[in-house]
BAFI-3210 file (N, C-alpha, C; in Angstrom, 3 decimals, decimal comma, padded with zeros to 6 digits):
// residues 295
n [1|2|3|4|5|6|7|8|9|10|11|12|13|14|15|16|17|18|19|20|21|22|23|24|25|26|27|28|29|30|31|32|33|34|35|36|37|38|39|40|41|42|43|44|45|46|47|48|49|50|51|52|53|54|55|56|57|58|59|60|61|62|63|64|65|66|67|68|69|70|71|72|73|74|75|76|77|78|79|80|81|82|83|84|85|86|87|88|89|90|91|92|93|94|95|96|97|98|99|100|101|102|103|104|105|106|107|108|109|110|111|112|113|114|115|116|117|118|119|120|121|122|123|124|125|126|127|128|129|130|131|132|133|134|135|136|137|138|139|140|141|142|143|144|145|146|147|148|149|150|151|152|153|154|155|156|157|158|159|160|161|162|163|164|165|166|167|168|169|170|171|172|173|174|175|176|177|178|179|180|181|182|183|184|185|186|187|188|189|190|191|192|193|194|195|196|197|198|199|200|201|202|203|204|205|206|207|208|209|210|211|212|213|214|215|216|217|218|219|220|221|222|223|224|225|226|227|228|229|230|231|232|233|234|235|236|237|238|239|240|241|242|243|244|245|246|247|248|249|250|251|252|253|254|255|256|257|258|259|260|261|262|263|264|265|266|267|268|269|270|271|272|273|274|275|276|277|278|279|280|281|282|283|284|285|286|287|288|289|290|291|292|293|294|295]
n.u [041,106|042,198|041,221|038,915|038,956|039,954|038,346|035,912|037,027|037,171|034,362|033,713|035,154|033,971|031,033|031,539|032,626|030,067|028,905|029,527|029,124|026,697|023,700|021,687|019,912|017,102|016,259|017,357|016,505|013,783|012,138|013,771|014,415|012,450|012,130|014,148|013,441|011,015|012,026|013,888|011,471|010,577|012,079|012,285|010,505|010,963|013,677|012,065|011,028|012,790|013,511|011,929|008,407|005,183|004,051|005,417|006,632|004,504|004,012|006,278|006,241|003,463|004,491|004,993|007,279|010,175|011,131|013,631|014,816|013,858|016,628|018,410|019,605|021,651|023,465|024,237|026,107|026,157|024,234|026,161|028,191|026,785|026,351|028,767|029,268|030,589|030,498|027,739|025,238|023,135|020,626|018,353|019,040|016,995|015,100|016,914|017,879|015,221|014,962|016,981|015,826|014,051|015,416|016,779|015,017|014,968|017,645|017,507|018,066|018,838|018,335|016,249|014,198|013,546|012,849|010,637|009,088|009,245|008,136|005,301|004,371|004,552|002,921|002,605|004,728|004,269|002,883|005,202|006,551|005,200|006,080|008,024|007,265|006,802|008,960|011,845|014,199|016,750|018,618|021,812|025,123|027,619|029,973|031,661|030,194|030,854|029,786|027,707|024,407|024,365|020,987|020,370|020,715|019,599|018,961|016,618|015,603|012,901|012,280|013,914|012,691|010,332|011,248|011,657|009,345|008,813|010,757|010,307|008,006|008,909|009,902|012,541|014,581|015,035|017,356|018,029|021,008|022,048|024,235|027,592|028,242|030,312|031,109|029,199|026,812|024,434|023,403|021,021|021,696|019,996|020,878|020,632|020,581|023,660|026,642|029,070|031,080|031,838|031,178|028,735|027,047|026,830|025,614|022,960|022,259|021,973|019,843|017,876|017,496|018,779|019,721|023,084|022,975|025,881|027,812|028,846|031,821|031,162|031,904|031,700|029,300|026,669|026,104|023,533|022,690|023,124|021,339|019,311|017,143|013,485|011,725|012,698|014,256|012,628|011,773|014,211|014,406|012,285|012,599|014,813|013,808|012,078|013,621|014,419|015,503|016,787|016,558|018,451|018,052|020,462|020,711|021,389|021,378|022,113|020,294|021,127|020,918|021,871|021,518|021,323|022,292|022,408|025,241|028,283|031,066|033,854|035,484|034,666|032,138|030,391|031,223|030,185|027,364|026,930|027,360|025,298|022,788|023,896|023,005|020,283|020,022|020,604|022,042|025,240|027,788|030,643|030,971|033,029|030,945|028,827|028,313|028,978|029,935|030,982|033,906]
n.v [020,380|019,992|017,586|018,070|019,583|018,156|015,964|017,664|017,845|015,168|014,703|016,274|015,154|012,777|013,604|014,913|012,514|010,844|012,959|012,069|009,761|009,033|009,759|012,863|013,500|013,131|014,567|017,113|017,999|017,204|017,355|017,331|014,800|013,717|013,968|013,388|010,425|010,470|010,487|007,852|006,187|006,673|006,273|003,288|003,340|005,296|004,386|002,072|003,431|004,056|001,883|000,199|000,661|-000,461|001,423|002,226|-000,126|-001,196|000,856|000,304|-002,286|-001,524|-000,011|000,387|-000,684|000,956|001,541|000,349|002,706|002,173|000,957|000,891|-001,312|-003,170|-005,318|-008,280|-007,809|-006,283|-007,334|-009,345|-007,672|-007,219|-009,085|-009,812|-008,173|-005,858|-002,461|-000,987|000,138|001,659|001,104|-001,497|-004,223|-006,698|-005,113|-004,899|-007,641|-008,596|-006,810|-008,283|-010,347|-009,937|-009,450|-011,866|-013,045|-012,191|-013,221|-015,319|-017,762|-017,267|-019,326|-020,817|-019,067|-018,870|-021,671|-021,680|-020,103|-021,017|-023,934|-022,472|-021,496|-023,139|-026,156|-029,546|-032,286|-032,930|-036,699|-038,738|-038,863|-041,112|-041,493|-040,564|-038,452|-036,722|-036,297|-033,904|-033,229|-031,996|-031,025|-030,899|-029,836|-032,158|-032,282|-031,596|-031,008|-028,666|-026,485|-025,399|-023,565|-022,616|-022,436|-022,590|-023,456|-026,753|-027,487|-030,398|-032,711|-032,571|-029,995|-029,691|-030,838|-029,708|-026,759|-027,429|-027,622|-024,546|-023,330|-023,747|-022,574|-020,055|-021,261|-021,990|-024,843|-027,612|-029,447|-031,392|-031,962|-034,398|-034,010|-034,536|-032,554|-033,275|-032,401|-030,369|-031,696|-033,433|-031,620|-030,562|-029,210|-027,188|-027,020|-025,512|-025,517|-026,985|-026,223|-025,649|-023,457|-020,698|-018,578|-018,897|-019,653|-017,262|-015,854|-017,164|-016,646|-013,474|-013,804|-014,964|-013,434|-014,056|-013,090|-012,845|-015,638|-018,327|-019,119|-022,780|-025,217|-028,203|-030,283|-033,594|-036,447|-038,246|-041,074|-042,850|-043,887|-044,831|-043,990|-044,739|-045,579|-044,717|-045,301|-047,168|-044,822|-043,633|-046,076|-046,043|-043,704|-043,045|-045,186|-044,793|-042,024|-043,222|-043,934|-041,889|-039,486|-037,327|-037,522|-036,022|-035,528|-035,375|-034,505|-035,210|-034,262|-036,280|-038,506|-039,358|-040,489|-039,277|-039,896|-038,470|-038,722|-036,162|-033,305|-032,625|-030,994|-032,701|-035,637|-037,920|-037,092|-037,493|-040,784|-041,624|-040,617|-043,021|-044,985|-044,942|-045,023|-047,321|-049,300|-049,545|-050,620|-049,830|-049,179|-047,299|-045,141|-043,131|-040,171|-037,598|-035,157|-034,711|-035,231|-037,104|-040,336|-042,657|-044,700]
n.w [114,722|112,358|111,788|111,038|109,146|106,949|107,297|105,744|103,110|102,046|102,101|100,377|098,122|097,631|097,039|094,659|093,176|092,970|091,212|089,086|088,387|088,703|086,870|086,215|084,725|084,926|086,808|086,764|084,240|082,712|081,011|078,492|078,190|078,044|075,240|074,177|074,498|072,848|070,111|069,977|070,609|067,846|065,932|064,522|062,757|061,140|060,443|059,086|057,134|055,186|053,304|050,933|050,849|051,053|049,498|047,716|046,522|045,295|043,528|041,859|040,923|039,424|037,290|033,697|032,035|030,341|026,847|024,759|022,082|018,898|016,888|019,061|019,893|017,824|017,804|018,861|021,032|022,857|024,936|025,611|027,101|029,456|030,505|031,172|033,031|032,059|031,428|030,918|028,053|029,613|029,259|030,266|030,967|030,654|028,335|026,185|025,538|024,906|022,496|020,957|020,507|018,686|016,477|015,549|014,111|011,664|010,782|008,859|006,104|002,857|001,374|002,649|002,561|-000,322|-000,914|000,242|-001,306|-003,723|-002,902|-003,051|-005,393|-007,024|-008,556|-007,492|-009,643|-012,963|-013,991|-014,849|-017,831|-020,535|-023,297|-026,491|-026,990|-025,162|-023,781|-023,317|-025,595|-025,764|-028,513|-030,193|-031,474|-033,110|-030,319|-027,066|-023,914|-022,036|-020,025|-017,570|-016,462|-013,011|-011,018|-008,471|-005,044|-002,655|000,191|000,608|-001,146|-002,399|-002,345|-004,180|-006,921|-006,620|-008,052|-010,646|-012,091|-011,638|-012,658|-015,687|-016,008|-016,845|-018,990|-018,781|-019,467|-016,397|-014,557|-011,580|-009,293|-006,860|-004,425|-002,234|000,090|002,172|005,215|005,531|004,567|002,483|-000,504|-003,074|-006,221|-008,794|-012,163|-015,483|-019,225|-021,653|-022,499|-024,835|-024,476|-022,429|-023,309|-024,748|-022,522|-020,899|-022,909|-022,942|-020,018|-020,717|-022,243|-021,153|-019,147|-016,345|-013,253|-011,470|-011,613|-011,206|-013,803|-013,942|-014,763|-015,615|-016,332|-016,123|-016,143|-015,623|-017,378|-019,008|-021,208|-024,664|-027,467|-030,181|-030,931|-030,681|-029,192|-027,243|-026,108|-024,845|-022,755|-021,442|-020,389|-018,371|-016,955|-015,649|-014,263|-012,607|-010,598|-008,926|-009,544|-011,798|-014,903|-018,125|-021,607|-024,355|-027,488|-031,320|-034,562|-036,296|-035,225|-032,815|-029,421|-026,085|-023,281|-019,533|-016,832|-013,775|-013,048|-012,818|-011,185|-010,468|-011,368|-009,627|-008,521|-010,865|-010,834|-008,661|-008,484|-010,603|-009,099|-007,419|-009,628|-010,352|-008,308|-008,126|-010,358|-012,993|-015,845|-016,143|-016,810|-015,846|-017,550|-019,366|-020,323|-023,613|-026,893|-028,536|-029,884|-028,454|-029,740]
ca.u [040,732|042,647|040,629|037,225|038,825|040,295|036,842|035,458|037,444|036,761|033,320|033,943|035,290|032,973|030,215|032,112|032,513|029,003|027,715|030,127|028,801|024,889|022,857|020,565|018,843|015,211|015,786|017,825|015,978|013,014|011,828|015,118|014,873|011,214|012,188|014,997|012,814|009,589|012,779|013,960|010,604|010,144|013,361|012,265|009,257|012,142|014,537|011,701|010,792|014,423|013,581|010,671|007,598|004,359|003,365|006,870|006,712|003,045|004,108|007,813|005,121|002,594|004,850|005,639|008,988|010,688|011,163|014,122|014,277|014,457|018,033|019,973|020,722|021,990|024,119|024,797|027,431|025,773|023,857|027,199|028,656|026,221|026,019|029,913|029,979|031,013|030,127|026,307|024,725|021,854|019,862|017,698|018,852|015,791|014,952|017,742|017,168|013,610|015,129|017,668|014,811|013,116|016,199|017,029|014,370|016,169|018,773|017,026|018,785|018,185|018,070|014,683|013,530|013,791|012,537|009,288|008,965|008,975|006,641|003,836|004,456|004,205|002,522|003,556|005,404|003,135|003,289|006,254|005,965|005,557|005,978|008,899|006,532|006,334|010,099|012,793|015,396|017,947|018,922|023,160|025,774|028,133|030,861|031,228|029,448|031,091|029,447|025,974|024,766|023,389|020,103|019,790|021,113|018,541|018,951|015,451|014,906|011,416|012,016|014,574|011,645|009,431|011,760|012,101|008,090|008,653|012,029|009,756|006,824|009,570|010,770|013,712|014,266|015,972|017,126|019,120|022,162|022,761|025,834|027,660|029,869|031,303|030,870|028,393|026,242|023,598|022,906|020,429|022,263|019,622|021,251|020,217|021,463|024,827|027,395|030,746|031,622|031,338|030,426|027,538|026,340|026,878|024,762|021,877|021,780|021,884|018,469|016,933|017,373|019,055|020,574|023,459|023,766|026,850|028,390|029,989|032,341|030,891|032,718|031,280|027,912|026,675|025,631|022,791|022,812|023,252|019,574|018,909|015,593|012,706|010,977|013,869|014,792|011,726|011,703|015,268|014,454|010,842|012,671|015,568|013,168|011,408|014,546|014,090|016,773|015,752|017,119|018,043|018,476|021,302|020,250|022,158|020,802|022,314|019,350|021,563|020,113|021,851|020,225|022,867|021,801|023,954|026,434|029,737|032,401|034,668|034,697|034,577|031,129|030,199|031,420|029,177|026,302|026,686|026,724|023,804|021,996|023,709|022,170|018,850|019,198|020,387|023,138|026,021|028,866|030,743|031,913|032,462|029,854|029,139|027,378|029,925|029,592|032,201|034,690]
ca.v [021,263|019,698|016,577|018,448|020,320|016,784|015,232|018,337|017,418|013,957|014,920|017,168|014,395|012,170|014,244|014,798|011,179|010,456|013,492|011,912|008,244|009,120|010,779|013,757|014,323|012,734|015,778|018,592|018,466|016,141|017,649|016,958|013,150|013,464|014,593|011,959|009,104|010,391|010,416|006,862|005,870|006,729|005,934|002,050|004,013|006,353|003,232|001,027|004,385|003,946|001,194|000,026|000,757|-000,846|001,947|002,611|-001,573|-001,032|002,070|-000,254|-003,040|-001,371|000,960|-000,070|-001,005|001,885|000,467|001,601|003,041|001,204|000,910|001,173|-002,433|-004,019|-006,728|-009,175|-007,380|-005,179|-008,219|-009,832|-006,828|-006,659|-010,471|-009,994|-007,204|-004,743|-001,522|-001,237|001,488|002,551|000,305|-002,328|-005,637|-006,975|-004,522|-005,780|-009,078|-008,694|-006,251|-009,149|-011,782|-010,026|-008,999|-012,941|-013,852|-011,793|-013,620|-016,366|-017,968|-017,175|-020,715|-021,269|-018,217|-019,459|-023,035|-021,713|-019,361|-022,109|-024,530|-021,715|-021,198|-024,600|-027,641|-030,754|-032,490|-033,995|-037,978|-039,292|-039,311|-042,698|-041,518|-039,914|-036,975|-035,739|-035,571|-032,754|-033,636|-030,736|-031,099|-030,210|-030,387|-033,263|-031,861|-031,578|-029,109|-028,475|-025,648|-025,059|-022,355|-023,239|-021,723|-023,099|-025,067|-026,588|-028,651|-031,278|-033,021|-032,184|-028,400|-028,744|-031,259|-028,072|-026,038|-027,559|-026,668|-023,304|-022,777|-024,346|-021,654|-019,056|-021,962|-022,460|-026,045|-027,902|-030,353|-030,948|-033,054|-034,395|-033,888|-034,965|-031,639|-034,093|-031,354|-029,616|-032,957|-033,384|-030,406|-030,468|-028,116|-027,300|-026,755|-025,552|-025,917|-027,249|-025,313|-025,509|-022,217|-019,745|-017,091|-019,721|-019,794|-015,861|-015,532|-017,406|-015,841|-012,539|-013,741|-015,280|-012,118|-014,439|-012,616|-013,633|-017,045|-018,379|-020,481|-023,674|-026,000|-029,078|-031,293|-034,650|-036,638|-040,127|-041,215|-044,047|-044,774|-043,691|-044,550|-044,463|-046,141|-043,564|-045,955|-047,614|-043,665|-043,472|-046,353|-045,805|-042,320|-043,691|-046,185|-043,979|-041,242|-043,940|-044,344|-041,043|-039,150|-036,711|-037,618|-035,269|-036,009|-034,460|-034,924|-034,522|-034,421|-037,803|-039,438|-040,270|-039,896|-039,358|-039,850|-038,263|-038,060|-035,014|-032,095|-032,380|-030,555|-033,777|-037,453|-038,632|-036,827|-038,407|-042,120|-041,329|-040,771|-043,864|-046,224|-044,988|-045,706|-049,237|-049,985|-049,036|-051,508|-049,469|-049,192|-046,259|-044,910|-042,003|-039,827|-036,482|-034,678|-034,905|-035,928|-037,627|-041,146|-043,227|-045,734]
ca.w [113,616|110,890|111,491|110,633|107,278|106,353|106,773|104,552|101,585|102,129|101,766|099,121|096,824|097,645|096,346|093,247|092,564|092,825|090,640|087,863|087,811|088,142|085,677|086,960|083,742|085,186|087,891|086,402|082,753|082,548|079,445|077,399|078,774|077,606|073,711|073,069|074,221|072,432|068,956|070,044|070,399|066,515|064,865|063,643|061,969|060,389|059,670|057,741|055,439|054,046|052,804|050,175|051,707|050,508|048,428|046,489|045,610|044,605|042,137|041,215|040,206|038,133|036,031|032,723|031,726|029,395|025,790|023,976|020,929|017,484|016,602|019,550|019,774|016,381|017,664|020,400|021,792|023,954|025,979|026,240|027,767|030,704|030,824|031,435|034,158|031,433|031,593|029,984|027,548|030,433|028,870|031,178|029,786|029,996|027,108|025,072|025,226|023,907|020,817|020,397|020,124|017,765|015,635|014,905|012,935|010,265|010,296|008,510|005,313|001,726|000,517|003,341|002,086|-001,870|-001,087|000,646|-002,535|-004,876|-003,106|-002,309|-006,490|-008,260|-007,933|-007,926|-011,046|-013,193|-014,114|-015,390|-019,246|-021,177|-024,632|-026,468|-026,984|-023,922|-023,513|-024,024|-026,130|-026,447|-029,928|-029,956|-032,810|-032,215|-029,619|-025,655|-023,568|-020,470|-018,984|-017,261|-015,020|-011,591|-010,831|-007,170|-004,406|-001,962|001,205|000,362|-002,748|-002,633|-003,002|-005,705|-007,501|-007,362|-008,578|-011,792|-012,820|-011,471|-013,840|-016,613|-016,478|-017,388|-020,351|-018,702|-018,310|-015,703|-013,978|-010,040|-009,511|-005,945|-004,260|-000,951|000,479|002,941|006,700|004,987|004,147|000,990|-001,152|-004,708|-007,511|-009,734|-013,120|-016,819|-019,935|-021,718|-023,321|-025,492|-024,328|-021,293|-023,803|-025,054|-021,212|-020,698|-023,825|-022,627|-019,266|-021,121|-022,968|-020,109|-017,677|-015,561|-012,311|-010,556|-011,639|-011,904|-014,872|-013,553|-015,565|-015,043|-017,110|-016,288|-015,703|-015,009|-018,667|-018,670|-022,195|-026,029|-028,568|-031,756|-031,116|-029,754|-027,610|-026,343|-025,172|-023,846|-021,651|-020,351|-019,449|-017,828|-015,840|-015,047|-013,834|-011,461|-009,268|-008,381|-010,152|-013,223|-016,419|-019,267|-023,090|-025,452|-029,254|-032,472|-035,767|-036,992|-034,894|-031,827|-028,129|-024,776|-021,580|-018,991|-015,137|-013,314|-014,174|-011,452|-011,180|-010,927|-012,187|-008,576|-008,336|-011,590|-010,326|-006,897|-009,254|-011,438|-008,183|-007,327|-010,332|-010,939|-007,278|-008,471|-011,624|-014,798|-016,583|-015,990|-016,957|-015,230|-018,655|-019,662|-021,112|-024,637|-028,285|-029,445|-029,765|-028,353|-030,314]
c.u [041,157|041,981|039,591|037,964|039,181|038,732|035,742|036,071|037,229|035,428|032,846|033,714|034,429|031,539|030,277|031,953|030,869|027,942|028,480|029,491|027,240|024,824|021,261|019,762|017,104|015,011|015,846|016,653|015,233|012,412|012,289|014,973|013,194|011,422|012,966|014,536|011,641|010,768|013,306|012,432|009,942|011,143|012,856|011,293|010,523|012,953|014,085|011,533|011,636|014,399|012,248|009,109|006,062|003,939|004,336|006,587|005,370|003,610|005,037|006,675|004,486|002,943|005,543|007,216|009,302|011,355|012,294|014,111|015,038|016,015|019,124|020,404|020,742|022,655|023,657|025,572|027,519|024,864|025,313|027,687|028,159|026,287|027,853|030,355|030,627|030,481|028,464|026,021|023,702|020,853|019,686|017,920|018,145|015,223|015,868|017,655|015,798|014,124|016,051|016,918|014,297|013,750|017,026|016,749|014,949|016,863|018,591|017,758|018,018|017,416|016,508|013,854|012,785|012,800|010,900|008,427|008,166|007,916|005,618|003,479|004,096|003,758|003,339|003,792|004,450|003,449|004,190|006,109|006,120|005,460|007,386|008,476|006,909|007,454|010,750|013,851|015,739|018,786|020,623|024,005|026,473|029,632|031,052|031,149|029,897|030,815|027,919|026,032|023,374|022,036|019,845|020,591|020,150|019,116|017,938|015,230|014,055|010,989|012,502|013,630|010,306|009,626|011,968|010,620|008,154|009,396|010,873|008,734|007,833|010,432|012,203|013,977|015,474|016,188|018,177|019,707|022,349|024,153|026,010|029,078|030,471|030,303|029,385|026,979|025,661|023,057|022,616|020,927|021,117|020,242|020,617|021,085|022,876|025,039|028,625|031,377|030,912|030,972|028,733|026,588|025,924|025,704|023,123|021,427|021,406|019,827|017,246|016,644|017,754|020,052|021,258|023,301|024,856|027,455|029,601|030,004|032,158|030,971|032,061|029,714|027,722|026,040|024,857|022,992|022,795|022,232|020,094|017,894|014,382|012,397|011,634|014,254|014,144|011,550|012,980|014,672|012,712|011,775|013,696|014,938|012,301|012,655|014,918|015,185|015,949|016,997|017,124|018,720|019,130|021,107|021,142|020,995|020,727|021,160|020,195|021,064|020,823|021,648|021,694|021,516|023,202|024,902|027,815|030,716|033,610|034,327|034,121|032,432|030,073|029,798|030,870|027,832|026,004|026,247|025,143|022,625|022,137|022,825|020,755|018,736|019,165|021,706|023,894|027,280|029,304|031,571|032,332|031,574|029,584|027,868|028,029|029,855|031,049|032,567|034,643]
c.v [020,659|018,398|016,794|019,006|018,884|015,649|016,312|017,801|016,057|013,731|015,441|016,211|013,332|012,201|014,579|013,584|010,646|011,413|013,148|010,546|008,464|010,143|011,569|014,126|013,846|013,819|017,071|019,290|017,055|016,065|017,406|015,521|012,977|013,348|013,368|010,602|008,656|009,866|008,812|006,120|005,664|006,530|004,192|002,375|004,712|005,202|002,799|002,629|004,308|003,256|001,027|-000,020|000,124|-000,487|001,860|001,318|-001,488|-000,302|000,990|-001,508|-003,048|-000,448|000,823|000,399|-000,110|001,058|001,432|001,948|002,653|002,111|001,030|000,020|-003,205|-005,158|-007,341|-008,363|-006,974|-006,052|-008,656|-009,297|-006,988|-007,742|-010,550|-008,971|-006,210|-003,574|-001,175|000,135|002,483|001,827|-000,816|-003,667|-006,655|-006,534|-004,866|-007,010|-009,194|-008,312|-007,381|-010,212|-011,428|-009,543|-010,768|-013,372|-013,576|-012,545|-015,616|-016,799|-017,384|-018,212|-021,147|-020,118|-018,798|-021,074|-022,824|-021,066|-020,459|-023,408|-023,876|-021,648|-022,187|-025,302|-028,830|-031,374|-033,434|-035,316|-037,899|-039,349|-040,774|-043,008|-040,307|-038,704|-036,080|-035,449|-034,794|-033,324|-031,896|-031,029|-029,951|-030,817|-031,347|-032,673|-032,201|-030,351|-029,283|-027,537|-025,698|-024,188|-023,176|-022,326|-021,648|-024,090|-025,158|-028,136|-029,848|-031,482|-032,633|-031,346|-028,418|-029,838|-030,104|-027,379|-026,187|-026,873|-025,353|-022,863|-023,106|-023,190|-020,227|-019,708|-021,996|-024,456|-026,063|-028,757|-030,400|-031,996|-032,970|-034,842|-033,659|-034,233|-032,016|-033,180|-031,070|-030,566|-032,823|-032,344|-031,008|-029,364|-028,238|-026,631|-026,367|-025,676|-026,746|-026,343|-025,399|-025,057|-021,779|-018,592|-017,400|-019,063|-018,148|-014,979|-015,643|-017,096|-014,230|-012,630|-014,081|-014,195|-013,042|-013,580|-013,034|-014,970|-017,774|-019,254|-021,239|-024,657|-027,019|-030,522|-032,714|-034,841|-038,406|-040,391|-042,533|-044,900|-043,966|-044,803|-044,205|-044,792|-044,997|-044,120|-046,359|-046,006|-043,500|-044,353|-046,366|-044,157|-042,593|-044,587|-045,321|-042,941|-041,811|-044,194|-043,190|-039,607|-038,385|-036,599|-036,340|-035,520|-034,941|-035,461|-034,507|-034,651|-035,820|-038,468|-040,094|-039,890|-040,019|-039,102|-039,670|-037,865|-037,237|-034,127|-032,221|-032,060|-031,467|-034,877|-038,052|-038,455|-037,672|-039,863|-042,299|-041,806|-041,948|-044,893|-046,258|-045,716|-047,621|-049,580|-050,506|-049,941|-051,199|-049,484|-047,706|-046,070|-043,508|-041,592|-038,265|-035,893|-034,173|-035,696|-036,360|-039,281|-041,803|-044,355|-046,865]
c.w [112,266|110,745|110,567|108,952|106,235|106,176|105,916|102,978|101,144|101,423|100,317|097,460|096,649|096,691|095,044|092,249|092,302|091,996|089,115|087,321|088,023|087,391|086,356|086,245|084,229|086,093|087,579|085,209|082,573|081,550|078,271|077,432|077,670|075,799|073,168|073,484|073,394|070,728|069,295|069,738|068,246|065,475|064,124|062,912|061,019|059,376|058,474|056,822|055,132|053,504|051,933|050,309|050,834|049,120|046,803|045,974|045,056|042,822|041,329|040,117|038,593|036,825|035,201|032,311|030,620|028,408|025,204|022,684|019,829|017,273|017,563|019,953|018,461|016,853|018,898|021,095|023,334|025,200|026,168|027,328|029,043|031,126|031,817|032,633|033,543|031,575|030,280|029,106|028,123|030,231|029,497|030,064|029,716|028,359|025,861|024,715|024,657|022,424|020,533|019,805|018,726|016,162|014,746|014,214|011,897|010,036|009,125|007,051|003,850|001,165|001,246|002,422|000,292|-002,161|-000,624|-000,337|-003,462|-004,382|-003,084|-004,130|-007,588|-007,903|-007,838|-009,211|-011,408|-013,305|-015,107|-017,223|-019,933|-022,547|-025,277|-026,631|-026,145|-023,483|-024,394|-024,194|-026,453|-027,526|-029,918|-031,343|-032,071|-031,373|-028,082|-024,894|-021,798|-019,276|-019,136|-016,196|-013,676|-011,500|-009,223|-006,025|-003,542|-001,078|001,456|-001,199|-002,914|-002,990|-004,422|-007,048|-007,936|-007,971|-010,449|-012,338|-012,490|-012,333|-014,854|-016,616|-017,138|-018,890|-020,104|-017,861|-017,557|-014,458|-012,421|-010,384|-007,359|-005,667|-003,221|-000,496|001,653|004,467|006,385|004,810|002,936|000,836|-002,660|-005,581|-008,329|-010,984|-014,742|-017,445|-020,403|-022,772|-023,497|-024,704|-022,874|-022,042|-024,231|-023,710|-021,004|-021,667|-023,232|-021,391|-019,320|-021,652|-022,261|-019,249|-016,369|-014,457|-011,693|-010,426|-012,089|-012,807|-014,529|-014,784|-014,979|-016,092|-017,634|-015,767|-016,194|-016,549|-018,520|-020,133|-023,572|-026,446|-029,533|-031,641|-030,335|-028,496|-026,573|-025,269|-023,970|-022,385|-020,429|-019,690|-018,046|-016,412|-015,147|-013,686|-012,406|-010,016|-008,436|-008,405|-012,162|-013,720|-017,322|-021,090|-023,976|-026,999|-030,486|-033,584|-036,415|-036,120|-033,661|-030,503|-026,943|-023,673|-020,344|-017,470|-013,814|-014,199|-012,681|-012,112|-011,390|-011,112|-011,227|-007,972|-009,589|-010,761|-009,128|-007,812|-009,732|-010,394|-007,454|-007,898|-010,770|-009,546|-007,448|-010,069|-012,685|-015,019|-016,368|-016,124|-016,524|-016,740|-018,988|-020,603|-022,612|-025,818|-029,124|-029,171|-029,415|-029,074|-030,545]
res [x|x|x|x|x|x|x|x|x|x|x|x|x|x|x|x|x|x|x|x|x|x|x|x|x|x|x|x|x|x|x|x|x|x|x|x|x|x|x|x|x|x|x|x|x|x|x|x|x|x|x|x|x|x|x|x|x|x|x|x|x|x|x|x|x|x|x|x|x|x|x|x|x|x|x|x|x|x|x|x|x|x|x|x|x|x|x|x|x|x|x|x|x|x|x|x|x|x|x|x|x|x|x|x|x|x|x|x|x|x|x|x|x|x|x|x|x|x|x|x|x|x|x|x|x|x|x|x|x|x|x|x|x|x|x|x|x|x|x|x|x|x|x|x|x|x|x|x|x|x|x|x|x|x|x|x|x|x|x|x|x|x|x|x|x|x|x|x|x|x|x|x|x|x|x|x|x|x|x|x|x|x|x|x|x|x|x|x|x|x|x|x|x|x|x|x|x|x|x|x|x|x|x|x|x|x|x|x|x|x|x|x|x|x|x|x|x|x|x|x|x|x|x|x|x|x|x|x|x|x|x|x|x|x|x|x|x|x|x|x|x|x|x|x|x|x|x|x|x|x|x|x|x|x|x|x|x|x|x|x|x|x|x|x|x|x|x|x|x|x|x|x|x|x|x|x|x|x|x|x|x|x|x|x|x|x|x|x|x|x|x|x|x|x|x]
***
């Protein structure tokens, strides 16, 4: 007897063990087995819609890029920022970078601005004159005139050569002085007048309606030669004028004539000037500026 209840439990567990390691769902519930294979079946359909689906990259494609609105980028700053992993304004920096492109041109110089002015404005300088007629003698008592006011600086001879007929239709004459700011390289000063005085200079920008130009003390200048003879003036300033360098003549009354090329601030700018012209085959002296005849 205790064999048979001992081979019941035997049995027992047996039956146990084997309804723990198979799966009865294809018998118990064939319908449930049916539902989560028809949902497996459709999950990589489910998966790709999470992701970009033909149509969405179609729409991403064809729908114009949102522009933002004038003024909200003024500087650089704000590309840097995003360029740097900084925290951005919302703004697609694509879109910034375009308003940055188109915010540079501004930044263009005065002096280009000024130089494109003046050639669109004058022609070119007429021929050289070959009679004392045709030149300006500035007629001065006998003293030294150490101030002139700048009108211009210009990075091309060629502009500040225009510039002088353009000063000239307003009757202001005037002539440029080059000059070598070392870093900076060659810059044309165009300059008017001479003057004793800074009240002299202050005067004549008062009468001209000159704006904002300022009166430099320009002490010295490359001096070619002192006349008394007309013609003789004439052909120093003629030959002077050919080396490509504009001459200007200070006059007294007594009949004396000097032909001075440049206005500089110091002698050294002067003594730059003069080697120039001796290269070129004339005569120069670096002096300060003046109608006084020397000793």
């Amino acid at each position: 007897m205790k064999k048979i209840i001992a081979g019941i439990f035997l049995l027992i567990g047996a039956l146990v063990l084997f309804l723990a390691t198979v799966d009865l769902t294809p018998y118990l519930a064939p319908e449930r087995l049916e539902g989560e294979n028809k949902a497996l079946a459709q999950a990589p359909d489910k998966i790709a819609g999470q992701a970009e689906t033909p149509e969405i990259i179609e729409q991403a494609e064809t729908q114009p890029v949102e522009t933002a609105e004038p003024g909200q980028v003024q500087t650089l700053a704000d590309t840097v920022e995003i360029e740097a992993g900084e925290p951005s304004t919302g703004m697609d920096p694509v879109v910034i970078a375009d308003q940055v492109e188109t915010v540079q041109p501004q930044m263009d110089s005065h002096p280009a601005e000024k130089e494109e002015q003046i050639t669109a404005a004058v022609e070119q300088p007429k021929e050289i004159p070959s009679s004392l007629i045709e030149l300006e003698v500035t007629t001065l008592p006998v003293a030294e005139y150490p101030f002139s006011i700048l009108l211009e600086t210009f990075a091309e001879q060629a502009t500040a050569e225009l510039a002088i007929p353009y000063y000239q239709q307003r009757g202001i004459t005037a002539h440029w002085v080059k000059v070598d700011l070392g870093a900076e390289g060659i810059r044309y000063r165009l300059f008017t007048g001479e003057f004793a005085t800074v009240s002299e200079a202050q005067a004549y920008l008062d009468q001209e309606k000159l704006v904002d130009k300022p009166i430099k003390a320009t002490y010295f200048s490359a001096r070619v030669g002192i006349y008394a003879d007309k013609a003789q003036l004439a052909e120093a300033f003629v030959r002077t004028r050919q080396t490509g360098f504009i001459p200007y003549i200070l006059g007294t009354k007594d009949g004396d004539y000097f032909l001075y090329v440049g206005a500089f601030y110091t002698f050294i700018g002067a003594t730059a000037q003069c080697e120039e012209l001796v290269e070129a085959g004339l005569i120069c002296e670096p002096v300060k500026r003046s109608t006084i005849r020397p000793e």
